[in-house]
RODO-2510 file (C-alpha; in nm, 4 decimals, decimal comma):
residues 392
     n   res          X          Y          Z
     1     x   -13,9717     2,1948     6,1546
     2     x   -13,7167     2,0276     5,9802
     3     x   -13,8650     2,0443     5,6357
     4     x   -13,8832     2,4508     5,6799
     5     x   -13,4968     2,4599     5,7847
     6     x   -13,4273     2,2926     5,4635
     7     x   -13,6768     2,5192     5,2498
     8     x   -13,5984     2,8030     5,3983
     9     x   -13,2221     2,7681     5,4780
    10     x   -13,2419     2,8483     5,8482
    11     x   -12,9964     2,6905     6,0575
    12     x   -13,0784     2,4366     6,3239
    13     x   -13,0495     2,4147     6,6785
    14     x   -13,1469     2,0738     6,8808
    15     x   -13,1861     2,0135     7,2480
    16     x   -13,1644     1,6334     7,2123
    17     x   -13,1998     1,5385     7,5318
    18     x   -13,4477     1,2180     7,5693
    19     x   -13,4192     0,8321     7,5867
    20     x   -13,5507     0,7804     7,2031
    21     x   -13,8291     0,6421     7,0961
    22     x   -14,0751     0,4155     7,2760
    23     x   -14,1056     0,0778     7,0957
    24     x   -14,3703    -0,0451     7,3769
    25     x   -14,6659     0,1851     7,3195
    26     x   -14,9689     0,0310     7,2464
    27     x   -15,1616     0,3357     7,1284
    28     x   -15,0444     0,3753     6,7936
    29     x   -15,1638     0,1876     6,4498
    30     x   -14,7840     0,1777     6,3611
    31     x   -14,6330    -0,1561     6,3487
    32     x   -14,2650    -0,0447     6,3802
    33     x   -14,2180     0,2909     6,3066
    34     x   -13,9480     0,2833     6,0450
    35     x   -14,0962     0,4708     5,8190
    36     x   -14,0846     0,8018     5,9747
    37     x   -13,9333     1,0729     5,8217
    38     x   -13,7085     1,2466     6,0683
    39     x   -13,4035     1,0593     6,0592
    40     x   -13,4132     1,1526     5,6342
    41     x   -13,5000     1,4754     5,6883
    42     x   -13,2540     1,5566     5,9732
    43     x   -12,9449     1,3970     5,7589
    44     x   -13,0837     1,5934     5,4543
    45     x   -12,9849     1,9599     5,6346
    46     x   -12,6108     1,8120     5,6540
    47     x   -12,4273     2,0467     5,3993
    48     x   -12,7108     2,2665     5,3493
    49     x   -12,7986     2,4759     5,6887
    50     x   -12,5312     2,5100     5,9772
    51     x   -12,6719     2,2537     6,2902
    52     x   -12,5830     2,2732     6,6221
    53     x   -12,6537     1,9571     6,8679
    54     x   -12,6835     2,0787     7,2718
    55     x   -12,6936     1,7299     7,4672
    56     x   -12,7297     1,7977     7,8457
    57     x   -12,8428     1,5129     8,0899
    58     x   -12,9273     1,1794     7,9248
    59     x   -12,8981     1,1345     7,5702
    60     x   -12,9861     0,7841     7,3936
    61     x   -13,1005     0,6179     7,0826
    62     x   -13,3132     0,8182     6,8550
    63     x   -13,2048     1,1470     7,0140
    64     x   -12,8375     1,0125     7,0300
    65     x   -12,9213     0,9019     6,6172
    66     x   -13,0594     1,3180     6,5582
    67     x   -12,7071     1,4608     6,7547
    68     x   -12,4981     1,2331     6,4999
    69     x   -12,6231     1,4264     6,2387
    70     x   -12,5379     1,7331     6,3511
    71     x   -12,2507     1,9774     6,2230
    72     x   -12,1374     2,0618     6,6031
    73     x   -12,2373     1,8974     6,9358
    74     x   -12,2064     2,0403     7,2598
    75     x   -12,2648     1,8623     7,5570
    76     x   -12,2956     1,9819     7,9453
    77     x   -12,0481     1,7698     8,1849
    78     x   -12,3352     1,5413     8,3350
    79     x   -12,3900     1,4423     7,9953
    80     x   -12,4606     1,0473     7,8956
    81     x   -12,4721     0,9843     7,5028
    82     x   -12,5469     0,6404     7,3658
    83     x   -12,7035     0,5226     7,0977
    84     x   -12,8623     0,2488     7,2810
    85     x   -12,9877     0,3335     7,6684
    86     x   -13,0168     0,0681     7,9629
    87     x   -13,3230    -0,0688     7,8526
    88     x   -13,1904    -0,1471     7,4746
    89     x   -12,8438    -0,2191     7,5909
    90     x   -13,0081    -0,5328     7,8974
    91     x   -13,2852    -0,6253     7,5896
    92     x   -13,0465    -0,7179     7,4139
    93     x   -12,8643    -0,9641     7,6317
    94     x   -12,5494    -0,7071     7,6537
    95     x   -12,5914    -0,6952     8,0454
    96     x   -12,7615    -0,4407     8,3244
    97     x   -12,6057    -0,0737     8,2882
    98     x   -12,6963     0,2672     8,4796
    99     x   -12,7061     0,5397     8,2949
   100     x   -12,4248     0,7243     8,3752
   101     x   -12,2393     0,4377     8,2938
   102     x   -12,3056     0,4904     7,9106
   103     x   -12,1370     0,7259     7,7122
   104     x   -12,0295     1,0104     7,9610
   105     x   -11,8514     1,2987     7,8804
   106     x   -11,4792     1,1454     7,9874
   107     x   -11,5554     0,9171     7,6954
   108     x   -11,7482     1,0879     7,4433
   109     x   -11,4814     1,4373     7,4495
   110     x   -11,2089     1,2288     7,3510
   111     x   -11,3228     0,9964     7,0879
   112     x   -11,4270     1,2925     6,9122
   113     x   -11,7959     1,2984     6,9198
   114     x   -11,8414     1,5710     7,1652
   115     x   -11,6902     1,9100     6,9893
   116     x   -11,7542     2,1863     7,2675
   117     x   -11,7600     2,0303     7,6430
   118     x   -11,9092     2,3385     7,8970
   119     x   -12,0515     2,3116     8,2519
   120     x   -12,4614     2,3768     8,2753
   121     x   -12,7124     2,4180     7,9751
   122     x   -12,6549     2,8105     8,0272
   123     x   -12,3274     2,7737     7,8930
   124     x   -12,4652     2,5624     7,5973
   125     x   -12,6806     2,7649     7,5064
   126     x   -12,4318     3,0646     7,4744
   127     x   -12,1760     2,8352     7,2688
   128     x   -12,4744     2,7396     7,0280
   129     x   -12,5077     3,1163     6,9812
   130     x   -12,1318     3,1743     6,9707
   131     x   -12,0919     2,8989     6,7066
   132     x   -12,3666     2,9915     6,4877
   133     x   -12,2323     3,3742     6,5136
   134     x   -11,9761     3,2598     6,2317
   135     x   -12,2229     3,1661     5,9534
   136     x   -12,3561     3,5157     5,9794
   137     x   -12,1161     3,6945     5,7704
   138     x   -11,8571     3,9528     5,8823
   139     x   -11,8109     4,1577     6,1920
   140     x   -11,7657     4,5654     6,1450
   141     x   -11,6200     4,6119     6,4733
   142     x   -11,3043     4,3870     6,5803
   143     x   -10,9669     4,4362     6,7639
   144     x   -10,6641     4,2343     6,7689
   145     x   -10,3609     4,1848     6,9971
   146     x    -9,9876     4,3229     6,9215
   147     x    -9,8904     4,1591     6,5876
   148     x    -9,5176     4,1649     6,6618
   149     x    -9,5612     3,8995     6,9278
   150     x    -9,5684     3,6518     6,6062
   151     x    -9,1988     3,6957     6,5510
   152     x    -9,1114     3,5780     6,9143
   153     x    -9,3500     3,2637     6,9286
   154     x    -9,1543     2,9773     6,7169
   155     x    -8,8001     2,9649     6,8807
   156     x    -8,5096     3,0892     6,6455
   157     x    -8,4088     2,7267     6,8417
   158     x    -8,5565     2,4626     6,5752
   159     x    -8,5395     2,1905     6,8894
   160     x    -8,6805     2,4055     7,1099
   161     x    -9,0994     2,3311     7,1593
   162     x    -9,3888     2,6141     7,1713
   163     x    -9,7461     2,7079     7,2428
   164     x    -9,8951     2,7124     6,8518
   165     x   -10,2494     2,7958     7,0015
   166     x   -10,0491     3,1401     7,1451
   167     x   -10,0139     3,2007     6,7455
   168     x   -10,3583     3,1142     6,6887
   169     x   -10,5267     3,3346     6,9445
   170     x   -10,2453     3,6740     6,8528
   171     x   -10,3070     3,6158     6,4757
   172     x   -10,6763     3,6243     6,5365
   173     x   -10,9116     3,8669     6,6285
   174     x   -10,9611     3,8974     7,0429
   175     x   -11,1803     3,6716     7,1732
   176     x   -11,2578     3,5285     6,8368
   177     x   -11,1300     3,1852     6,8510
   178     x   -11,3348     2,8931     6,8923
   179     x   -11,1500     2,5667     6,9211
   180     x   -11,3798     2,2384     6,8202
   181     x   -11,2597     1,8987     6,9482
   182     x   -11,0160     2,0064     7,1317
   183     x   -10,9757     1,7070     7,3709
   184     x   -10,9855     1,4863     7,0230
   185     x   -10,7004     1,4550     6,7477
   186     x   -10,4582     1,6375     6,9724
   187     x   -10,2577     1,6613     6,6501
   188     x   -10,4189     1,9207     6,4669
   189     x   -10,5882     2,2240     6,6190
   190     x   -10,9226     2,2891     6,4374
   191     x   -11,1317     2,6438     6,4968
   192     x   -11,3500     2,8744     6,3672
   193     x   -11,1812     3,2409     6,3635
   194     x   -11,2467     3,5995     6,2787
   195     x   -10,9383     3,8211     6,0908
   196     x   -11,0650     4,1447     6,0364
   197     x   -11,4244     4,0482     6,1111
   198     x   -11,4332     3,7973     5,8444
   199     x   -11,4919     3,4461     5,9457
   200     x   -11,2745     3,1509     5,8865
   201     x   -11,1581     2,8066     5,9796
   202     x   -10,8860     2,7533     6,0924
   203     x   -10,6349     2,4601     6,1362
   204     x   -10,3516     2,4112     6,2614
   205     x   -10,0460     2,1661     6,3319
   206     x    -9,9634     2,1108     6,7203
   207     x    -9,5859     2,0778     6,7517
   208     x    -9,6559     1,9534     7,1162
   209     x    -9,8149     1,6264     6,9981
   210     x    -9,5547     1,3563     6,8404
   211     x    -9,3867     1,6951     6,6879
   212     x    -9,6321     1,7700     6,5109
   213     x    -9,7227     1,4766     6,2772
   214     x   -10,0155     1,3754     6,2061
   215     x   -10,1880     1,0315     6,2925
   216     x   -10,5336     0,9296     6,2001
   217     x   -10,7481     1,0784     6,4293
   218     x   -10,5669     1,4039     6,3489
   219     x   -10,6760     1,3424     5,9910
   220     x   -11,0124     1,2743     6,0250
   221     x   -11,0397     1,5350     6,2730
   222     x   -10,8789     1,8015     6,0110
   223     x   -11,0958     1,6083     5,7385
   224     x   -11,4361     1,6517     5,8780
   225     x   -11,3591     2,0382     5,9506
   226     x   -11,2723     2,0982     5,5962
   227     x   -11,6167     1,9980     5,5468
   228     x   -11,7860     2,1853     5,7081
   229     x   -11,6016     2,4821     5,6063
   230     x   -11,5917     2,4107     5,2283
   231     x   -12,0250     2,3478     5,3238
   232     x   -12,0658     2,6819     5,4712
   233     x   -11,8691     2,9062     5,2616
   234     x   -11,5690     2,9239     5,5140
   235     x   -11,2428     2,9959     5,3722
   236     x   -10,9319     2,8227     5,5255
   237     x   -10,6142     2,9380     5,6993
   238     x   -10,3818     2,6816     5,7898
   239     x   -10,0899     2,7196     5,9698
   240     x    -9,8077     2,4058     5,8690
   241     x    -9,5953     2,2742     6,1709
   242     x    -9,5478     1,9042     6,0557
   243     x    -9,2859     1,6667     6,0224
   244     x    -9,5648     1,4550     5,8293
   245     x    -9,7599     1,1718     5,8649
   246     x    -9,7647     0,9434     6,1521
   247     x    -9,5340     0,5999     6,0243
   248     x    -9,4688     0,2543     6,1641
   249     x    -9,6271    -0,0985     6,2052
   250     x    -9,8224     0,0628     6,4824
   251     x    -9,9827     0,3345     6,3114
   252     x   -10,0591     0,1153     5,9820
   253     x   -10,2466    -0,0766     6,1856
   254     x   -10,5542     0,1945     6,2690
   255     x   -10,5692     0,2244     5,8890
   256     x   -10,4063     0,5265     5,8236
   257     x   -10,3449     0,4947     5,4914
   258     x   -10,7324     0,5400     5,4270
   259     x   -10,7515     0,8001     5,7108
   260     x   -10,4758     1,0246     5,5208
   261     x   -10,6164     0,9639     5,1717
   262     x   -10,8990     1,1605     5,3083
   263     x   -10,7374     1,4914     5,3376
   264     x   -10,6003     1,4681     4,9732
   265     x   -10,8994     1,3643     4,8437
   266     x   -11,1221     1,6191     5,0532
   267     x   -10,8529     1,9338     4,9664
   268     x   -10,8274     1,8857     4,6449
   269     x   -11,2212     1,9569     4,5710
   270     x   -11,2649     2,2480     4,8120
   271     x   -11,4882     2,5176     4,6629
   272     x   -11,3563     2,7589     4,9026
   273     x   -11,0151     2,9011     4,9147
   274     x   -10,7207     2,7975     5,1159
   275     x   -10,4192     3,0322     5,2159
   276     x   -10,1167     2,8179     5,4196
   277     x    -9,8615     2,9237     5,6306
   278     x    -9,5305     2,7217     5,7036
   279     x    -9,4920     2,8207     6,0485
   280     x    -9,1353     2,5736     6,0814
   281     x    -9,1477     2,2388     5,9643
   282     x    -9,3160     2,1271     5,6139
   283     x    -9,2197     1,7812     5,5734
   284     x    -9,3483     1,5149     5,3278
   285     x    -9,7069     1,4452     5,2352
   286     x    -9,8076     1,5577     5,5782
   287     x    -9,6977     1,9134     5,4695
   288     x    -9,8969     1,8772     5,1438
   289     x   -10,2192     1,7381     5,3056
   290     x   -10,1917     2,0622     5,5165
   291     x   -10,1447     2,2554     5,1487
   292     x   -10,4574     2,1233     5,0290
   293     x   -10,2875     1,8733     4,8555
   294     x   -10,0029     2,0255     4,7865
   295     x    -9,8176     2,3997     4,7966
   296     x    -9,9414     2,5096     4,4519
   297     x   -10,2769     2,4368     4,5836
   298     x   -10,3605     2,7134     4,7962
   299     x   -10,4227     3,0550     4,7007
   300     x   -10,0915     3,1131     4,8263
   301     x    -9,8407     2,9543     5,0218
   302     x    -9,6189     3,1616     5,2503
   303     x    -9,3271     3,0737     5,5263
   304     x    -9,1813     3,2313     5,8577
   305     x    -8,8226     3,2715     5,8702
   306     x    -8,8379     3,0001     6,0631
   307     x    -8,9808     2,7872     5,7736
   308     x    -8,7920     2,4911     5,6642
   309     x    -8,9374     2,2119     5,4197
   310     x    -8,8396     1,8718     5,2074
   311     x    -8,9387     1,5715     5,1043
   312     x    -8,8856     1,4284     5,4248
   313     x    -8,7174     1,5108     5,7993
   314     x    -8,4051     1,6112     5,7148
   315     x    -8,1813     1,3954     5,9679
   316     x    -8,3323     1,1315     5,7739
   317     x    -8,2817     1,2260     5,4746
   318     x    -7,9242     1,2558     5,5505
   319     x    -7,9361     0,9261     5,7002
   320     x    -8,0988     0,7196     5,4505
   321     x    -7,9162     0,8983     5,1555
   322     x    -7,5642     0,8964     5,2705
   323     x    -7,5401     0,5781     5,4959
   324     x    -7,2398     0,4380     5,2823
   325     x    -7,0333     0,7287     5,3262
   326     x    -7,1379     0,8091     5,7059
   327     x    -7,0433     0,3973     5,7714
   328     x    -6,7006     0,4975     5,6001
   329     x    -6,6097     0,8272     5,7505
   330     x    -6,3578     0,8500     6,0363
   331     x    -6,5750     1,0770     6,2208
   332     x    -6,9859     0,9986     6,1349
   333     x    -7,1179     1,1742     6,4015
   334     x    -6,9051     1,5182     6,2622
   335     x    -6,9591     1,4646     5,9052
   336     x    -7,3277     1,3780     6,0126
   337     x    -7,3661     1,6893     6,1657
   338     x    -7,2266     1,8746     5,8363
   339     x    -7,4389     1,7392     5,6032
   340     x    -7,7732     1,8028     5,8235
   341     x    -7,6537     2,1323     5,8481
   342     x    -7,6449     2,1853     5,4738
   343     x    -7,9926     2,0575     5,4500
   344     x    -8,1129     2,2565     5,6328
   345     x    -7,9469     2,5519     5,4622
   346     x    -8,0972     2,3998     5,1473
   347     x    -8,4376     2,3253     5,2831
   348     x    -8,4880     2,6595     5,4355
   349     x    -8,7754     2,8594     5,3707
   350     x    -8,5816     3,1849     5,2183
   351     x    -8,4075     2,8920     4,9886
   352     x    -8,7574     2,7562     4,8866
   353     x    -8,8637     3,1302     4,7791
   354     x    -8,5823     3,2080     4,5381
   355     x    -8,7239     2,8420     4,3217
   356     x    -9,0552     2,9432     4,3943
   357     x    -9,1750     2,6567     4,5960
   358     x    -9,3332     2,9332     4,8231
   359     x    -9,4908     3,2601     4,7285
   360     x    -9,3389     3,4543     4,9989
   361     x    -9,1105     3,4632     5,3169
   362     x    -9,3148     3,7195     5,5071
   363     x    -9,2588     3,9086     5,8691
   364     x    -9,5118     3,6967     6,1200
   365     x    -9,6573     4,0417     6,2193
   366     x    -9,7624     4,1025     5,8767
   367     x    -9,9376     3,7239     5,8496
   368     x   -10,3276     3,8939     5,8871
   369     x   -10,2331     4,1684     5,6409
   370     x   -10,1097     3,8881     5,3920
   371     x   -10,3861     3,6480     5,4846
   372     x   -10,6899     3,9528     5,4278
   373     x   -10,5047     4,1102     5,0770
   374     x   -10,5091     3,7231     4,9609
   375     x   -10,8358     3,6722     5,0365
   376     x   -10,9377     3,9828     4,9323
   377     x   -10,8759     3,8974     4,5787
   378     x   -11,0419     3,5639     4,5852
   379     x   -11,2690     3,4351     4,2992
   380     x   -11,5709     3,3309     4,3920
   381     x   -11,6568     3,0348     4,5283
   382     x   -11,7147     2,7569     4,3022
   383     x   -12,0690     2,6570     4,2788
   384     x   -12,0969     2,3142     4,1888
   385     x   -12,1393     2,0109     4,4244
   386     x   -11,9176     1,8606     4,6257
   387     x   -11,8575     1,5658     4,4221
   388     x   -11,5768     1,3554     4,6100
   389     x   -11,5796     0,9925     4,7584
   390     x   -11,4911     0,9720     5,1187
   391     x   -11,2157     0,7235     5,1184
   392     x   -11,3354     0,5696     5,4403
***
């Protein structure tokens, strides 16, 4: 079965529930079954068909090994996945387990294995056929909400916080977005989308998690999803929120600077194109990795009013920069206030337009008109491998 998904480019859909294999039959001439072929030909259809994993009940070992592979897992709540059951896990001298104490769902939604968490097998099975639904080309039929609501989601009040997945659902079409790993790399949002009918991925910076920067498992999350868009002929909208990477003794220590080398690498050699949107904050590298790689690297590279970008945050910039003459000032805290507000003036998206750093400072309500005329005039996509080194 899995040799005619790969000839004939039909995508796959596994029910992998099952303890694996059984290394104590006796009625077989095999000595230790290594050399079977399904593990080869199951990571072969990575990249080449879209694969859907549906894990409901107990999932270990072998079957745990054939849900790896897969682009997308979805698992029912009374899920266990592990890829070594009780009887591996007290063979080998690692103790005496039940099974629901192996991989559950509280653990395996967060870590990031698990994309799509749903109730009974019923609901599985209608998320496998949901998922799939956007490798199948464009929709004729589609509606959308009330575009103007765009221009009243990001407060005119930079300090003020908001719901980005409200922007996400209104600049999609209804019903159309499907969120993957939600529970996992809280930092950026990652979903498939429909604007206009036409699929997409989407991703997107969550201003509600450590403002919006991004920390590894944010990056690997966003990484991964580039993937499997640039795989499947996807092309990418991302919306820019980010005051940039994640920085400290702390976060060098869950090797981030391998982790965020993944984006540039992985953006830079995407075969499919890329429109970004600066939403508010476009900071740093962070900003960049969410460009692609940079803001000259998308197809195009628009702001909201409410766009504002630099090198770095700006009250640190200021900080940094002009410590000598805040120290000497007879008011800092004033003067400090005065220069932040010029960089800001400075850094502000309408600024950033008249140097070209950004193509455009559009009206949010017109985002899906922009985002479907840019698209619309797309080359191609490029077809040559994807010839990259994962960094990690």
């Amino acid at each position: 079965m899995l040799d005619i998904a790969h000839r004939r480019r039909l995508p796959l859909v596994l029910f992998a529930e099952g303890g694996g294999g059984r290394p104590g039959d006796t009625d077989t001439s095999t000595v230790s079954g290594l050399d079977v072929t399904t593990f080869h030909a199951m990571g072969r259809l990575s990249g080449v068909v879209p694969s859907v994993g549906i894990a409901s009940g107990r999932c270990f070992a072998g079957n745990a090994a054939l849900l790896g592979c897969c682009d997308a897992i979805i698992a029912t709540r009374d899920a266990n996945i592990g890829m070594g059951g009780p009887a591996m896990i007290e063979g080998g001298g690692l103790g005496v387990f039940a099974p629901e104490e192996i991989g559950p769902i509280t653990d395996q939604e967060p870590n990031g294995v698990v994309d799509i968490a749903v109730e009974d097998e019923a609901e599985a099975v209608a998320a496998a056929r949901r998922y799939l639904s956007y490798f199948q080309g464009p929709r004729a039929e589609w509606e959308c909400g009330d575009q103007r609501v765009l221009r009243h989601l990001v407060p005119e009040n930079r300090m003020r916080a908001y719901d980005v997945r409200r922007a996400v659902e209104h600049l999609a079409d209804t019903g159309s977005v499907l969120e993957l790993r939600r529970a996992f790399g809280v930092g950026i949002i990652t979903a498939l989308v429909r604007i206009e009918g036409r699929p997409m991925g989407l991703i997107a910076s969550n201003p509600a998690h450590l403002g919006g920067a991004i920390d590894r498992d944010a990056a690997d999350k966003a990484a991964r999803f580039l993937q499997l868009c640039d795989a499947h002929g996807l092309p990418v909208v991302s919306l820019c929120d980010t005051p940039g990477f994640m920085v400290g003794p702390d976060a060098e220590r869950t090797a981030t600077v391998r982790h965020f080398g993944r984006l540039f690498v992985i953006g830079a050699n995407l075969r499919v194109p890329v429109v970004t949107v600066v939403l508010r904050k476009g900071y740093g590298l962070g900003a960049q990795a969410m460009a692609g790689g940079g803001f000259k690297a998308p197809l195009a590279t628009v702001a909201w009013p409410t766009g504002e970008i630099g090198g770095m945050g700006l009250e640190g910039a200021v900080r940094l920069g002009f410590r000598k003459e805040l120290e000497a000032a007879e008011d800092p805290k004033a003067l400090f206030e005065q220069m932040v507000a010029a960089a800001y003036e400075y850094g502000r998206a309408l600024h950033a337009a008249t140097v070209f750093e950004l193509d455009d400072v559009i009206d949010p309500a017109d985002t899906r008109r922009w985002i479907t005329a840019v698209l619309a005039g797309a080359p191609p996509a490029e077809d040559r491998p994807r010839p990259w080194i994962d960094t990690w």
